[in-house]
C-alpha positions in Angstrom: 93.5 109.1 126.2 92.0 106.0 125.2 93.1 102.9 126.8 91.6 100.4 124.3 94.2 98.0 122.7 94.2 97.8 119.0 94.2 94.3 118.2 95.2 92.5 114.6 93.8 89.1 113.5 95.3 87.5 110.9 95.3 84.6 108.4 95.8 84.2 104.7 92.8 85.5 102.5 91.1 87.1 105.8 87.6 85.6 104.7 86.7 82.7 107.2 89.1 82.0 110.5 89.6 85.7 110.8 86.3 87.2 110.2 84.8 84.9 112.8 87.6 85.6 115.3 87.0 89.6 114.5 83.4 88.6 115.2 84.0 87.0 118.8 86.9 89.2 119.8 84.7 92.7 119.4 81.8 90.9 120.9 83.9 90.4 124.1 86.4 92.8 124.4 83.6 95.3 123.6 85.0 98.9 124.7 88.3 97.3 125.4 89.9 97.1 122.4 89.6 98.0 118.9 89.6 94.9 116.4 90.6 94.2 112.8 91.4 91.5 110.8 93.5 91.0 107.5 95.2 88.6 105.0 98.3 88.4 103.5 95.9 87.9 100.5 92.0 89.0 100.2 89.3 86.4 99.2 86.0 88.1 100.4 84.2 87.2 103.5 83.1 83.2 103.1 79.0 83.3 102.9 79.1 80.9 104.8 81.3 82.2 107.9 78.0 85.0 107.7 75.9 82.6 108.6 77.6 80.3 111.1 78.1 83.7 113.2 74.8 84.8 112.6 73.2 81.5 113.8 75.4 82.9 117.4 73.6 86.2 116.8 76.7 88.1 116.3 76.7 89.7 112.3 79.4 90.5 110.4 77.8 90.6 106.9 79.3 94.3 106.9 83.2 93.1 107.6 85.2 93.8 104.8 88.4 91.5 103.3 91.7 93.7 104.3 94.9 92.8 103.2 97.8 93.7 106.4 99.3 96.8 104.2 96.3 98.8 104.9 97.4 98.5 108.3 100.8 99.3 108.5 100.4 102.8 110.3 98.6 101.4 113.2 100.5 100.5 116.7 98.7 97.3 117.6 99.5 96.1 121.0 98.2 92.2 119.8 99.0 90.4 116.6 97.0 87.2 116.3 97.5 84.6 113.7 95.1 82.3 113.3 96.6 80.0 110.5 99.8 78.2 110.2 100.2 79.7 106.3 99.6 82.7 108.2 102.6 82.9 110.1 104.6 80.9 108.2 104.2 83.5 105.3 103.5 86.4 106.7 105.2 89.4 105.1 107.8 91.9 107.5 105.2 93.5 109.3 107.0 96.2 111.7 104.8 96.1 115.1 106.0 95.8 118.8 102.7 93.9 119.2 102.7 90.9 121.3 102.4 88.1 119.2 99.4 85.1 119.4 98.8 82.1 117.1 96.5 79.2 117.3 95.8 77.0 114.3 92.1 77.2 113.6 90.6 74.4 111.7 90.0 75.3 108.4 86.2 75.1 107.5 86.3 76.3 104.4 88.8 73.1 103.2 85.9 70.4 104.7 84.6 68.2 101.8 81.4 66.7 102.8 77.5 67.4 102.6 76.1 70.8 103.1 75.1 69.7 106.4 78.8 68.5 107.2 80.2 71.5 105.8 77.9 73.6 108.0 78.9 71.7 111.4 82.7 72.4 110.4 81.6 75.7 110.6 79.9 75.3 113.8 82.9 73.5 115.2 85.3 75.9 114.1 82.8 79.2 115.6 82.8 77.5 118.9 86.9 76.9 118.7 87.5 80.2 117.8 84.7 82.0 120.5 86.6 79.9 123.2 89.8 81.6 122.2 88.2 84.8 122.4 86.5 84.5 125.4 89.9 83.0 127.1 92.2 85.8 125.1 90.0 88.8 126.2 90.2 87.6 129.9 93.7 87.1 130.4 94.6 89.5 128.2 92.6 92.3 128.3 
């Protein structure tokens, strides 16, 4: 009997704030818990959320964009949102889980230079490993 908890991220099109937040959260819960991530929509896995992760040495140019029906059979024991259109429109999703948000900034939604775009993903990678790093020590 495993005691890993399964652990649900969430935001809209699961392909920037979500991915990343998969990212950190395996990284530190490692053997602790097992981590997805979905949308109430799919979009793909931003290009550019694969590299602001992989400049942290942590990959996830193999994560896949999951829409929250494909998950509907597992018990999760957390259900993170990481978006305010998130859990504002999230569908019924039947789960006992205990239930997390924190708005991320949105990287993906910064107009600017390709080097200002790239520190709003910085920015947002650091936000989002803090709440990780915090999430998996007080709650794991």
């Amino acid at each position: 009997m495993s005691n890993r908890k399964n652990i649900l991220i969430l935001c809209t099109g699961n392909s920037c704030r979500s991915q990343i937040a998969e990212g950190w959260m395996r990284f530190f819960a490692k053997d602790k818990a097992n981590v997805y991530s979905a949308g109430i929509e799919t979009h793909g896995v931003n290009p550019k959320a694969i590299a602001t992760m992989k400049e942290a040495g942590i990959d996830i140019s193999h994560h896949t964009s999951n829409h929250i029906n494909e998950y509907k059979d597992i018990q999760f024991d957390f259900l993170i949102t990481v978006c305010d259109h998130a859990k504002e429109n999230c569908p019924y999703f039947p789960t006992n889980a205990k239930q997390f948000h924190h708005n991320f900034t949105d990287p993906s939604k910064k107009v600017g230079s390709e080097e200002e775009i790239k520190n709003a993903f910085a920015d947002t990678r650091e936000e989002i490993r803090n709440y990780c790093e915090n999430f998996v020590k007080n709650e794991l």
